[in-house]
N, C-alpha and C positions, 0 to 999 in steps of 0.2 A: 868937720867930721865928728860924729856921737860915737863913744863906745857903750853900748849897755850891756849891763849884764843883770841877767833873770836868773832869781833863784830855782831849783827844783820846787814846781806847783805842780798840781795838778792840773788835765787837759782842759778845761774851761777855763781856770783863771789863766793859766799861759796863754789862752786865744784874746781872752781879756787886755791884757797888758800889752800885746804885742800891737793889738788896733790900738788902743791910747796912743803907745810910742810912734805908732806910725799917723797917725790925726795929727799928733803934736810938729812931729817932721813937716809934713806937708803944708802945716798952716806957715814954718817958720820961711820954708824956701816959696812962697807963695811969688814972691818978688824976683825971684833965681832965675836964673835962663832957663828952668826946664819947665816953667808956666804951662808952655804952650805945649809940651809934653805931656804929662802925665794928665789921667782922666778926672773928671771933675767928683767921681768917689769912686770907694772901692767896694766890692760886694763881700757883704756879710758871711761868716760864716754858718751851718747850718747846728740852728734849735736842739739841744739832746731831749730825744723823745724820756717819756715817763715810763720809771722800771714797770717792766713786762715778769708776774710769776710763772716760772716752766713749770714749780714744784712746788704746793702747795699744802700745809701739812694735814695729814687725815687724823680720821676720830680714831683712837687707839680703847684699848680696854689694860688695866692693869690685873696682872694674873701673879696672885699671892703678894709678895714683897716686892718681885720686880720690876725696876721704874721703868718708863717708855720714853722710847726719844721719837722727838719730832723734829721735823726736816722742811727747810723752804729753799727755792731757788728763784733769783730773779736775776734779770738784766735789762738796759744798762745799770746799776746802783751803785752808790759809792757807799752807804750804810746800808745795812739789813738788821733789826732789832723785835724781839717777842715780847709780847705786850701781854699778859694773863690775866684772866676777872677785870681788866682795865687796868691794871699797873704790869709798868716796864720792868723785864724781867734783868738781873743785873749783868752787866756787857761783860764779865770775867764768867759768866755762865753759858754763856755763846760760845759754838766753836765755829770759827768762820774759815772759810776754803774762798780764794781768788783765783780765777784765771779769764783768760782772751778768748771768746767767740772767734774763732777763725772765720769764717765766713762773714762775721757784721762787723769784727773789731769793735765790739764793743765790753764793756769791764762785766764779768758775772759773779756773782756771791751768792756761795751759800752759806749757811746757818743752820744750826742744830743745837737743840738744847733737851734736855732729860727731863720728867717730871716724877717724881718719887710718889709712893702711897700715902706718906705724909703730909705734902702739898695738899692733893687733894682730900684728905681725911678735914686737913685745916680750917677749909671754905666750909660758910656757914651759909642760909640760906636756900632757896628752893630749885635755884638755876644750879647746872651741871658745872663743873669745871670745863673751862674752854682758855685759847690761846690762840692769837691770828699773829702773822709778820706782818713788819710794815717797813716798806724797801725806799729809800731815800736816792733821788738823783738831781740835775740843775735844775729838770724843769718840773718836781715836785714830787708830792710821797702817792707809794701808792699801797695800799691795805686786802692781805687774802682771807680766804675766809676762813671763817673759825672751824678751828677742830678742837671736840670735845671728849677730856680725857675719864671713863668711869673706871672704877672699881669691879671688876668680874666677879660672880659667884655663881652658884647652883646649888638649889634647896634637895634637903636627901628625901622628902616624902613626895611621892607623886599626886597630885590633885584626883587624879581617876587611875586606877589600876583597871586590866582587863582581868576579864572574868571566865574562869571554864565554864563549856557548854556541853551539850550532847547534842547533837543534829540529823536529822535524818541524809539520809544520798541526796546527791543533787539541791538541796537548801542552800538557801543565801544567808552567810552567818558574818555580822556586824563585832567587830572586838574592840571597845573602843580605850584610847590613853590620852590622860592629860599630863605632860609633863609639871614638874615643880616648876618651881620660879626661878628664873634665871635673869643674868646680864654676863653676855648678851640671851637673846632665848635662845634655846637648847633645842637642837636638831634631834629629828623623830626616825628610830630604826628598828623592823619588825625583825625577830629572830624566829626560824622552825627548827626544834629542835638542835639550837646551837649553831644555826648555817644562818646567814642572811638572806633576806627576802629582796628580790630585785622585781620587781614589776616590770620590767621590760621585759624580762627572759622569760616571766609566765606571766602570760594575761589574765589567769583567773585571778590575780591577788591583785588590788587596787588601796592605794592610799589617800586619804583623804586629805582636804587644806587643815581639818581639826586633830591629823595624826591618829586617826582612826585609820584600822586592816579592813578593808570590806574581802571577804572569798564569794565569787560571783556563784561558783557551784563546788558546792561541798563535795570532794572526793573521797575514796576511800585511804589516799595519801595524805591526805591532808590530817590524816589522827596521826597529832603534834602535840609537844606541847610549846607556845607562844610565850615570848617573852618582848616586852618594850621599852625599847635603850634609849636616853636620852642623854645628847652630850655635849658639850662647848667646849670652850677655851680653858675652861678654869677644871672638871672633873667629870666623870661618867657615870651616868644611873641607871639602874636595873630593876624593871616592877617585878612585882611577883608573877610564876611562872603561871599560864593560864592553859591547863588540859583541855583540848579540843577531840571530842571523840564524834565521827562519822559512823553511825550504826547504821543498815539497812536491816529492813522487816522484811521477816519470812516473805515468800512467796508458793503458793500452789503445782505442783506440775501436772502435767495434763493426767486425765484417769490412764489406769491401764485396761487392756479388754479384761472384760468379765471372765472370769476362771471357769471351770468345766465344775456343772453341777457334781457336788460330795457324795450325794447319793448315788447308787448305782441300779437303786430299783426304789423309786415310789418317790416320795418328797423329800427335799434337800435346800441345800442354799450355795447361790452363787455370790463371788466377791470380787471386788476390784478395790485395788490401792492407790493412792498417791503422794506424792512425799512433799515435805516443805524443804525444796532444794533450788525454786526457781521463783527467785536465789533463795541461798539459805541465809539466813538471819545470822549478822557478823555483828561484834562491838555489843552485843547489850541489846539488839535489833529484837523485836516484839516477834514471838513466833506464829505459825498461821493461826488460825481461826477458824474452827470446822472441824469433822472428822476425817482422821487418815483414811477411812476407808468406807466402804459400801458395803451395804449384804440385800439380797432379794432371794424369795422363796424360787423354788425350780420344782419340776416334777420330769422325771426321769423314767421312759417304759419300760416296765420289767423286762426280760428277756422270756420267752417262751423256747423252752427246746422241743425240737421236732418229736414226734411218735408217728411208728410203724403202723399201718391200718392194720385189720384181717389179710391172712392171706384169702387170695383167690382157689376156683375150683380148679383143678388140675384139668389141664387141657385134655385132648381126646391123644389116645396113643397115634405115634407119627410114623412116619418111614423110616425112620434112624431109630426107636425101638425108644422112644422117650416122649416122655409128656411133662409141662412144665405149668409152673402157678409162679404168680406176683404179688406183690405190695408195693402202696404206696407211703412216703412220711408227710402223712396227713390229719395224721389224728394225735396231736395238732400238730400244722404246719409250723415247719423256725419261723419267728419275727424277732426282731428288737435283738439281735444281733445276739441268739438262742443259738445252739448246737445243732447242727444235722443229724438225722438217724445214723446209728452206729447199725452197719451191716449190708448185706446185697437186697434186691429190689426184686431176683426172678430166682429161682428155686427150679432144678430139673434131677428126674430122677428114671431110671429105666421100668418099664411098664409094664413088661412078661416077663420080669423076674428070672431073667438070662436065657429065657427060650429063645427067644428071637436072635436069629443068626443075620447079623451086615454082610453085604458083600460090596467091596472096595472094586471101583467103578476106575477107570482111566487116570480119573481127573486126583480123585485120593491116593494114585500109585505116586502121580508128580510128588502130593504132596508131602508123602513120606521119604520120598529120594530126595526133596529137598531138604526135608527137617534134618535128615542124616549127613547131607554136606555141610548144612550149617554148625552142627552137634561137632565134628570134626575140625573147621575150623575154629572153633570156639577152643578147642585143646591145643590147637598150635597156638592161639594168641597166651592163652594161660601158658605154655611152657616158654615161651619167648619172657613172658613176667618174670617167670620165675628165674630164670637164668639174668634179667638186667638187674632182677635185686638180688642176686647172687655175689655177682660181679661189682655193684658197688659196697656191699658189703666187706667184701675183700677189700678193695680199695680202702676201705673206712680205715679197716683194722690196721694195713699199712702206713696211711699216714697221719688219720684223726687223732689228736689226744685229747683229751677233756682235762687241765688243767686242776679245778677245784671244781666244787659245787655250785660257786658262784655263777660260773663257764658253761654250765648244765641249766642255771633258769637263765641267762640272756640267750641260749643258742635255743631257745623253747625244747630244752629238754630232751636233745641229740642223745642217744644211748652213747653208750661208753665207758672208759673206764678212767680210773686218776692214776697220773705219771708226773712226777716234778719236775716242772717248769724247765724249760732249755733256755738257756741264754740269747744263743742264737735267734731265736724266734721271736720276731717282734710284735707279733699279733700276744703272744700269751700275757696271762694277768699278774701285773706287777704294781705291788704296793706303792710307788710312786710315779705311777702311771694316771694321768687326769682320768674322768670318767666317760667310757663311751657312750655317747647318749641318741644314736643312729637305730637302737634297734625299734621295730615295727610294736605298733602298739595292740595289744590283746589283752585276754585276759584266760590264762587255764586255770580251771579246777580238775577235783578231781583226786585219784590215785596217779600215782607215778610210779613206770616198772623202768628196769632195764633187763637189757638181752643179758641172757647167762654168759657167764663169763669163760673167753673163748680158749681154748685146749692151746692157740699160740701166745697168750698173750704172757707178760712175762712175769715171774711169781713178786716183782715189785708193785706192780696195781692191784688197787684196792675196788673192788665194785663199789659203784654209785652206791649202793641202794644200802650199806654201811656208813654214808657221811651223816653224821646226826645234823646235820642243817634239813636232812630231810625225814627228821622222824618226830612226828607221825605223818606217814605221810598221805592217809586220807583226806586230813583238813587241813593240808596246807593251797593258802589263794596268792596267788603270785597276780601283780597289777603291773604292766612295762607301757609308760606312758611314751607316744612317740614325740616328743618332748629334748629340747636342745640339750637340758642340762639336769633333768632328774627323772628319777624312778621311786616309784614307792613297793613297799616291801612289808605287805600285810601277814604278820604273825597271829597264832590262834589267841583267842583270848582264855582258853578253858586248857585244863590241862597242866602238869607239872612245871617247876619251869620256867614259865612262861613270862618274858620282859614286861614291866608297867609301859602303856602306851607305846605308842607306833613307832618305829625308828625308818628313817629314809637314806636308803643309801643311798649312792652313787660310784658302786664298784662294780660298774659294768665291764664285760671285757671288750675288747677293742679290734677284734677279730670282726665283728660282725659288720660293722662301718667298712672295714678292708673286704671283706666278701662279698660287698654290692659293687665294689669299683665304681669306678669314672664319680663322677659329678661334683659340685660345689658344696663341700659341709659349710662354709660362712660361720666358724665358729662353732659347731656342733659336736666335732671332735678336735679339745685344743691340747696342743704339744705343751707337757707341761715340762719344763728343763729347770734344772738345779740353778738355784739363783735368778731366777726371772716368775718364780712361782712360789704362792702358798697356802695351803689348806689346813681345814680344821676343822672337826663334828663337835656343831657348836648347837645350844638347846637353849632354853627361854631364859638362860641369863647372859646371853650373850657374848660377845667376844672380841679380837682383834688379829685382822691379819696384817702382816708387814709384810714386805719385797724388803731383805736388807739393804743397805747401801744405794736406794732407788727414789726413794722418796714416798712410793707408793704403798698406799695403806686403806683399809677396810673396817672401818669401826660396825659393829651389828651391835645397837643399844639391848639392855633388858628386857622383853616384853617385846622384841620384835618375831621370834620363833614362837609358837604357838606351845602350853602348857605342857608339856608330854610328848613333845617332837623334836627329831633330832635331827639337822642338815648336817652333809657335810660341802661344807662353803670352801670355794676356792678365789685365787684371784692370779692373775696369770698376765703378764706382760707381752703382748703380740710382738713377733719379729716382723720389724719393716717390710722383709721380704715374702712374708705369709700372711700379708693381710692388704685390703684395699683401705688407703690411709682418705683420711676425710676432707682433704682439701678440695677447693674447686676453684678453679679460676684465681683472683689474684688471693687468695687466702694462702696461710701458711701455718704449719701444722706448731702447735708450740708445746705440746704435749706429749709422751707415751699414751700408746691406744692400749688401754686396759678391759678386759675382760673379767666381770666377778659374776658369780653363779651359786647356787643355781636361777636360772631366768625365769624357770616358771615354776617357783616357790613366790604365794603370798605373803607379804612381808604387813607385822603388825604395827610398825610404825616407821620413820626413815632411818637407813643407813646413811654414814654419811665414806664417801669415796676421799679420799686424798689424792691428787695427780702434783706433779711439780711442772710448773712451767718457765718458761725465755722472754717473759714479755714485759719488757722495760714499763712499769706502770706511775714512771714519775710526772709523766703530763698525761691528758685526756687524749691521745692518739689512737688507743686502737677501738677497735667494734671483734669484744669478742664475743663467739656464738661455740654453745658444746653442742655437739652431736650425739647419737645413737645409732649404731648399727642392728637392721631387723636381722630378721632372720635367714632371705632371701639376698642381705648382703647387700643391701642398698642405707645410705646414709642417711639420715632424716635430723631435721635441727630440734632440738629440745628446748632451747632458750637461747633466747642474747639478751647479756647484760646489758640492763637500762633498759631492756623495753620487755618486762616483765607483763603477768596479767594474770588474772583468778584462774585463768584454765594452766598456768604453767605449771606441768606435775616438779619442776624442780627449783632450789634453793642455788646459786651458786655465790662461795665467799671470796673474794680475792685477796689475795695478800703478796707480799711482794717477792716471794717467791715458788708461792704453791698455789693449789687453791681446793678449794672443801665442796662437794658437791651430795646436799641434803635430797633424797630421790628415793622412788617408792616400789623401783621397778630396776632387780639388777639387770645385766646385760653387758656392750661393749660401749667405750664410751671415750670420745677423745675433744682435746679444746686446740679452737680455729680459731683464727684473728686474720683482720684484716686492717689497713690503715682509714682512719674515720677523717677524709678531707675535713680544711684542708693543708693538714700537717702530714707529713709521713711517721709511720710508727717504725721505732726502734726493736730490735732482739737483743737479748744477750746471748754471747757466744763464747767456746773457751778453746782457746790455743793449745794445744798440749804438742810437746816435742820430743821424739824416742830417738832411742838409737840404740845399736846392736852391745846387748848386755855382754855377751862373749867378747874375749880377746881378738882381736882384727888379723888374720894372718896373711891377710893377703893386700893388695894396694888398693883395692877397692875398696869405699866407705861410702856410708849413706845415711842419711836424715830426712826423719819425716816428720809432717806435723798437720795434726787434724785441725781441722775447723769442724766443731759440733758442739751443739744446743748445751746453753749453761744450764743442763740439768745433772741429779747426779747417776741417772740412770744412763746417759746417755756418753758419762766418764764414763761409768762401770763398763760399758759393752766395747769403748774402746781398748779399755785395759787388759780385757780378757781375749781380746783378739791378738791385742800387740806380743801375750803371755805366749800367744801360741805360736807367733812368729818368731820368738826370741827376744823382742826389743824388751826396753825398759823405759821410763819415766825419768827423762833428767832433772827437770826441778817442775815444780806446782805449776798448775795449768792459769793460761793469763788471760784475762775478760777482755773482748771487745763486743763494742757496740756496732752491730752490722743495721745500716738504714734501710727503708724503704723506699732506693733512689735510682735502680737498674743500674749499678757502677759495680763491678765486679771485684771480686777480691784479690789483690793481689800481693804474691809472694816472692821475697827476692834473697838472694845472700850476698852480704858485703864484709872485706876486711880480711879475707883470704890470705895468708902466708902464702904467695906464688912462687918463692923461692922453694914450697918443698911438699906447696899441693896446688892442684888446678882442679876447677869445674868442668862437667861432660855435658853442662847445659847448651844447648846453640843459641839461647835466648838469655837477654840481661834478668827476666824475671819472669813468673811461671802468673796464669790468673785461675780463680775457678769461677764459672758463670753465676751472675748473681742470680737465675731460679733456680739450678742445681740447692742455692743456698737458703735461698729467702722458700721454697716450698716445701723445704722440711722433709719429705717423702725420697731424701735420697740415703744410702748408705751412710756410713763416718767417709767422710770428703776427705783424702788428704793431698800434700804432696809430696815429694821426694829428691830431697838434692842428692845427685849421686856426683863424690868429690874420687881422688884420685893422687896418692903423696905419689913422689918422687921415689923415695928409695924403704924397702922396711923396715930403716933404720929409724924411719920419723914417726914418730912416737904421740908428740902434741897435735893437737886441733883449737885451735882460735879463731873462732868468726862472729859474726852478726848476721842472724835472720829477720829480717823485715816482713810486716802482715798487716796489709791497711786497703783498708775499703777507697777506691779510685774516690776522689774529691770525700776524703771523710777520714775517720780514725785509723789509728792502730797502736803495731805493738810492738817490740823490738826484745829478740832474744840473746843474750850475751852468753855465748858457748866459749867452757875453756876446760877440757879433756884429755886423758889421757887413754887412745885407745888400743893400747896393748893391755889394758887390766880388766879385768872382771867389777864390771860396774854394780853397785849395791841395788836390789831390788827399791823401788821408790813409789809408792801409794800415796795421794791423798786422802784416801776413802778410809774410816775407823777401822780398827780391827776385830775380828769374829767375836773378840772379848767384851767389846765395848759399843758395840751397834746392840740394837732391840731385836728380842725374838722375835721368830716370823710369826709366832700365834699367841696368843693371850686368849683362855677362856674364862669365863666369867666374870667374878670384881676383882680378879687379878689386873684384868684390863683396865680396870676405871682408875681413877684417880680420887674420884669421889665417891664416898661410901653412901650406899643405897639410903640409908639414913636420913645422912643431911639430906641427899638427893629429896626427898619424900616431901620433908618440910619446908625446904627453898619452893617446891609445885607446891602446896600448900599455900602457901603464901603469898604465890605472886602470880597466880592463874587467871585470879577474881580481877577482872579490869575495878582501875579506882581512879573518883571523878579527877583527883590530885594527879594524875598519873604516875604515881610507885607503884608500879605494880609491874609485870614481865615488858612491857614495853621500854621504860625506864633500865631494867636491866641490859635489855637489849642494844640502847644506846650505849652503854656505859661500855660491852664487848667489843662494840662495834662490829653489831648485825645487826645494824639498823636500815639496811639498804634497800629490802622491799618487806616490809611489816607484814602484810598480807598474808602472806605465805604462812606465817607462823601462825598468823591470826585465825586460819582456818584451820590448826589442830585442836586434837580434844585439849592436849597439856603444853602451851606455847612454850613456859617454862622448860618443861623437858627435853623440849627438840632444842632450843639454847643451850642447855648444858652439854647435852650429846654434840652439836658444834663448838664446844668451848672444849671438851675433851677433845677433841679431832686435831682443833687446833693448837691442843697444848699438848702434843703427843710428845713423851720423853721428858720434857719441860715444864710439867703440870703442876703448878704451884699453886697452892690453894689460897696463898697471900694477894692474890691477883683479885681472884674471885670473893675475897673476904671483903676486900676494898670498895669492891663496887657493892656488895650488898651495906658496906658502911656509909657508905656514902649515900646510900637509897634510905638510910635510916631503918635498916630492918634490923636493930638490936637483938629483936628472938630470935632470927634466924642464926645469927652471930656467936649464942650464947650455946647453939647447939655444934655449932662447927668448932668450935672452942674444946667441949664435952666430948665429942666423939669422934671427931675429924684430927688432923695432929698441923693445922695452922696454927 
């Protein structure tokens, strides 16, 4: 019997040794009884295949100083060693990992070694650095391939920069870049205006394999300016910027008819116009070619007026004791749209010279007995007049009063007399009353009397015909335009006295709108209420109205009122419940519907409106669209953002909590949104939670809590309702975000002291429907826990009100009270001290003095090939979102700044505005905001 013993080998040589040992056995017992036993060999075991690489190591690039590690895997191996330029790299530089393939049981290794900047800086020669493993097992080596290690860089100058162009509409424009030289080479990416270019999302922009921009058709969008980024592993580079301006050339519009010959009798000339507006020439665009207008001779037939011929011979005397003669108007006949003879055609006269005696026959008895029935009733109708205008007279004196003067030219100058104003009476004219804009349009000239002043009336009134508004009053012209929102108010020009240029009022009285009854004003006559309203007579340096605490404001730039006229501008907040809100279908209102007037005042250049809106603008979900309401009170869309176009008369800015609407035409005007699949859009919304400011004396307690629009106009109108119910403002109103996902809102209370109060709810928790919410057009939503102590001795209230949108947010209010006390009044909203007046007129408004103003348009009007010039500004504001718009005024600069004050309202810093002109390189303009400005 053998004992051996095998040291620990490895799995080959131990299969090794064990066949030896046992060959050597069986040759020695070949002789043994167990001959005839055992087989005449034994089967080999099986071949270890050749390492297989799983993981091979790749080409690496080194970036700056740090070195790169390369990695190999193979199996079965029992060495794995890196071999560089041909020499083995040193085995204490290996890091090797072992473990067992479960599935083959077979040995795996890997290996990893580092290659520093050094190594490679070292190798001389024209071949790259390179490195392969090479994996050792029984039945022999096996070699991966090489991976080769370079040095990264990227050169700062570009081989090719792009180049500004000017192009016409519709042209195919080529911008071409060669990046620097790089390892690896440097990825190609076109910028517009700071944004990335994706050719997938607009087909017009194409890139080429040489990193050329091709634009298939040159838009009016497309005036950019280009920039071409190239980048790698190692740094990023930026060519110089290349201005791309799309101009379109004038175009012709059709003639108009020829005008009415000038002359009115003999030779003259006719004329027709046409304008270069189709299109008009934008960018630099070549204007038409030709004359604006036409002229051709005309000839015009005099007028002829008629003449009387001779008279004729006097007829032969008749039976009725007369004899008569004629003429004709023939000598010469009217032509050519002449006069007719002035006078009669037959002449009769009696012929015996009173001899001749008539005698009245039957038929002339009838017809004197009838002239005389008729003579008769003709005095009963006259005395019947006379007595209806009797009796309204009387009436008048009874109950008419005539107010002011004013009250005398809108009532078209009812007689009467002036009595001071009654309270009671809501028709009469009061100073902070909007203007009545219903009355019928005319026009009197003329003198102006009134009735003598009557023996009852009482020795307090004054006769009209005493008010110096009406002296003189032969040449006073009074014009009442039937018009929603103005009147003009024509003063003499000659004469003592007498104001420079025209002033336009709008102190209509409001009696006359009430004395037509029934029908739909649609804004014609608007209720104007203390705090939801404000006005201002403002003239060609313009001004500013505020809504306190609302958000809503009215900028009227310089130069927008005409030189010598004077509006008085209003702006007026509609009650939800007095107006048809503009939503439709799945839209929702996210705005106050605002009303600014006058609407049919030509405006010299844009206003710009301030609204505050609820719409969550942190991702791309909503499609909003602002509206307009006509006149007949129907809604009509004026724009949606993002799909602007050269006919859109308006500008809109968004911002993330208001938004600025540039427009040439006031009127009413509210902002709709809807969700732009396929995300649903978000609102914001504010919780606020009251409760009864008085002392509690009774065991009944209750809590409300609104859900309403995160605007501040929208706080303001609940807090002046709550004022008028008693409640108060427990603490600061809390934001939720309400979805666009039909799940209603729901409200609960938890955490009740039941030992010493109970709920009177029969439901764990109260909901409001989500379109009562998500449509905007309803009231301040709220609800109402009504709670219930035990005894009047319980004093505290601790609880928690829960408020979250079914599958979505909320908000959780921690109530801890004591309501036996007189709760402290509690406002969010600044105080009358510390909010903006409701009116600023002239460069009290501005922020920026007419000055700098002058020389900033000055400077940055003139388009330039570089693009610094108002577009570049415009970027820099971020009122770059539709160019065009601006692009079509006379001063794009100035309608920028005018949105740059709008949007700096309060907050107007001039360091804002300095920056961006610094950063445009406009040194002169800088040097004058410095000088005269106080940046």
């Amino acid at each position: 019997m053998f004992s051996v013993r095998i040291q620990r080998c490895s799995g080959p040589i131990r299969l090794l040794v064990l066949i030896v040992i046992c060959g050597t056995l069986i040759s020695d017992t070949e002789s043994s009884d167990y001959s005839e036993v055992l087989p005449d060999s034994f089967p080999s075991a099986p071949a270890e295949p050749l390492p297989e690489f799983q993981v091979e190591p790749e080409d690496a690039f080194i970036v700056k100083n740090r070195p790169v590690k390369l990695s190999c895997k193979a199996a079965p191996a029992t060495q794995i060693y890196f071999k560089c330029n041909g020499e083995w790299v040193n085995q204490n530089d290996h890091v090797t990992k072992e473990s067992l393939d479960q599935m083959t049981g077979l040995v795996m290794r890997e290996v990893d070694i580092s290659v520093s900047r050094t190594q490679v800086e070292e190798l001389f020669g024209l071949e790259d650095y390179w490195c392969q493993c090479v994996a050792w097992s029984s039945a022999g080596t096996t070699k991966s391939r090489r991976a080769y290690v370079r040095i990264s860089y990227l050169r700062k100058n570009f081989e090719q920069e792009p180049l500004g162009r000017e192009v016409r509409l519709d042209q195919e424009v080529l911008l071409q870049c060669r990046p620097p030289e790089g390892i690896p080479p440097a990825e190609v990416d076109w910028l517009k205006n700071e944004e990335l270019i994706d050719p997938s999302q607009d087909s017009n922009f194409l890139m080429t394999v040489d990193h050329d921009l091709i634009i298939k058709q040159a838009r009016l969008s497309d005036t950019a300016n280009y920039t071409c980024v190239a980048r790698n592993v190692v740094a990023k580079r930026r060519s110089s910027t290349a201005t791309l301006i799309v101009y379109v050339s004038g175009g012709w519009s059709s003639w108009t008819e020829w005008s009415e010959c000038n002359a009115k009798c003999g030779r003259g000339w006719q004329r027709r116009t046409r304008s270069c507006t189709n299109p008009a020439p934008l960018n630099g665009g070549a204007f038409c070619e030709g004359p604006p207008f036409q002229r051709v001779t005309c000839t015009t037939l005099c007028p002829v007026d008629g003449g009387w011929t001779e008279w004729s011979k006097w007829s032969a005397c008749g039976t009725e004791c007369t004899h008569w003669r004629s003429r004709e108007c023939q000598a010469p006949a009217p032509r050519n749209g002449g006069r007719h003879c002035v006078g009669s055609m037959m002449e009769s006269k009696n012929c015996t010279e009173g001899l001749c005696v008539r005698t009245l026959g039957a038929g002339s008895s009838v017809a004197v007995y009838a002239g005389l029935v008729g003579a008769l009733l003709l005095c009963v109708l006259l005395v019947l007049c006379v007595g209806v205008l009797a009796y309204r007279r009387h009436c008048r004196h009874l109950h008419g009063d005539i107010t002011d003067s004013s009250s005398a030219l809108t009532a078209a100058f009812h007689p009467g007399n002036y009595k001071p104003p009654r309270q009671d009476n809501p028709h009469l004219l009061h100073p902070s009353m909007p203007p009545d804009l219903t009355a019928t349009a005319g026009t009197i000239r003329g003198p102006l009397y009134s009735l003598q002043q009557s023996t009852l009336d009482s020795p307090h009134k004054i006769p009209m015909t005493t008010s110096p508004l009406l002296d003189p009053m032969p040449t006073l012209k009074i014009k009442l335009y039937n018009s929603s929102t103005m009147s003009s108010l024509e003063l003499p020009s000659s004469g003592g006295g007498g104001s420079d240029g025209e002033i336009m009022s709008l102190k209509m009285v409001g009696t006359m709108g009430g004395m037509r009854g029934g029908g739909d004003h649609y804004g014609h006559t608007l209720p104007r209420e203390p705090g939801h309203s404000a006005s201002a007579t403002l003239g060609c340096l313009g001004g500013r109205l505020t809504i306190p605490n609302t958000g809503v404001s009215l900028l009227v730039p310089p130069g927008t009122i005409p030189q010598g006229k004077f509006y008085e501008m209003y702006l007026i907040i509609n009650k939800w419940e007095k107006t048809t809100l503009p939503s439709e279908g799945s839209q929702t209102v996210l705005s106050p519907v605002v009303s600014c007037g006058p609407s049919g005042m030509v405006l010299g250049r844009p206003v710009v409106l301030t609204l505050p809106h609820c719409a969550l603008l942190d991702s791309p979900d909503w499609s909003l669209t602002l509206k307009s309401q006509s006149h007949q009170g129907a809604w009509e869309e004026v724009l949606t953002v993002g799909e602007e176009s050269l006919s859109t008369p308006c500008y809109l800015q968004l911002e993330e909590q208001s938004c600025h609407v540039l427009m040439e035409q006031l009127g009413t005007y509210g902002l709709v949104g809807q969700s732009a699949p396929p995300h649903p859009a978000c609102k914001r919304l504010q919780l606020a939670l009251f409760a009864p400011r008085a002392p509690c004396l009774s065991l009944d307690y209750s809590l409300r809590v609104y859900c309403i629009q995160d605007t501040p106009h929208a706080l303001k109108e609940v807090l002046e309702v709550e004022r008028s119910l008693g409640g108060v403002l427990l603490e600061d109103p809390k934001p939720l975000l309400f979805k666009d996902s039909y799940h209603n809102l729901r409200l609960s209370i938890h955490d009740i002291p039941h030992s010493h109060w109970r709920s009177k709810l029969l439901a764990k928790y109260q909901e409001i429907p989500f379109y009562h919410i998500w449509s905007g057009s309803q009231r301040p939503l709220h609800c109402t826990f009504s709670l219930e102590r035990g005894s009047l001795a319980v004093s505290q209230l601790t609880c928690k009100i829960c408020v979250r949108q079914v599958e979505g947010e909320g908000q959780i209010f921690q109530l801890h009270t004591d309501i036996q006390e007189t709760l402290p009044p509690h406002s969010p909203l600044p105080s009358g001290s510390t909010c903006l007046p409701s009116s600023q007129v002239g460069s009290y408004a501005f922020r920026l003095p007419a000055s700098i103003r002058q020389k900033i348009c000055a400077s940055l009007d003139a388009p330039s090939a570089r693009g610094c010039d108002w577009r570049l500004l415009a970027h820099s504001l971020g009122f770059d979102r539709y160019l065009n718009y601006f692009a079509t005024k006379p001063s794009p600069t100035g309608v920028l700044l005018d949105l740059w004050e709008a949007c700096h309202q309060g907050d107007a810093d001039l360091v804002s505005l300095a920056t961006a002109l610094e950063d445009m390189g406009k040194s002169e303009v800088l040097v004058v905001m410095t000088t005269d400005g106080d940046c």
